[in-house]
N, C-alpha and C positions, 0 to 999 in steps of 0.2 A: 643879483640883478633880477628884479620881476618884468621888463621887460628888452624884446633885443627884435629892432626889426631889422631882415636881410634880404638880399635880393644874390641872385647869382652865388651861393656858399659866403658872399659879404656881410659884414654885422652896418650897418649905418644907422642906426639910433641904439641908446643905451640908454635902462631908463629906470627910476627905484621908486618904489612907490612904500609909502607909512599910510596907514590908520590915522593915525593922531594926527589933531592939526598943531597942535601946540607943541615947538621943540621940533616938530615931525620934519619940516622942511631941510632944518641944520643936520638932523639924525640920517636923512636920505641921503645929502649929499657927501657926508662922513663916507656914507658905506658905499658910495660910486665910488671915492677915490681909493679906497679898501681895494674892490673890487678889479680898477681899472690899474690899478700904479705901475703896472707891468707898460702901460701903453698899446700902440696897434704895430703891428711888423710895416714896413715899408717893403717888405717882397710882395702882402698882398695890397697894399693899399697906394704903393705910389707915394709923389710926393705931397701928398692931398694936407692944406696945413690941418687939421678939425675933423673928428666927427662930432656929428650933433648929441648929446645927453640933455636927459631931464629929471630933475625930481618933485616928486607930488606928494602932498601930505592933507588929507581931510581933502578940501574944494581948494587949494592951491594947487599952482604949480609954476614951476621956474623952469629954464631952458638954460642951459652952457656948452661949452664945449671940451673932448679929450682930447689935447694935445697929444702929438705924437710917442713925446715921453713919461704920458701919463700923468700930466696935470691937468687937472679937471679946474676948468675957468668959468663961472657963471652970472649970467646977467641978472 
């Protein structure tokens, strides 16, 4: 993960970022769901459905979300 922004010891955005624009965007999100597959605990997060992820590759970028059980879904 290159980035993780938190507030209060909470993670609320998760985010991967590539060089390459080409491929780079499919390669980032590959390695969110790597990264994330475990999911977020519900002891600290509640029953919150999402946190927000994103991945960026060259001058793109895309937004989704990490399901609790560690499916990473993007728009």
């Amino acid at each position: 993960m290159d980035t993780v922004a938190s507030a209060c010891r909470l993670s609320l955005l998760f985010g991967e970022d590539k060089v390459m624009a080409r491929r780079g965007l499919e390669q980032a999100w590959a390695d969110l769901q790597a990264k994330l597959a475990s999911g977020y605990p519900a002891v600290f997060y509640g029953q919150i459905p999402y946190l927000l992820v994103y991945a960026a590759a060259g001058v793109h970028i895309q937004f989704g979300r990490l399901l609790p059980l560690g499916q990473v879904c993007f728009c």
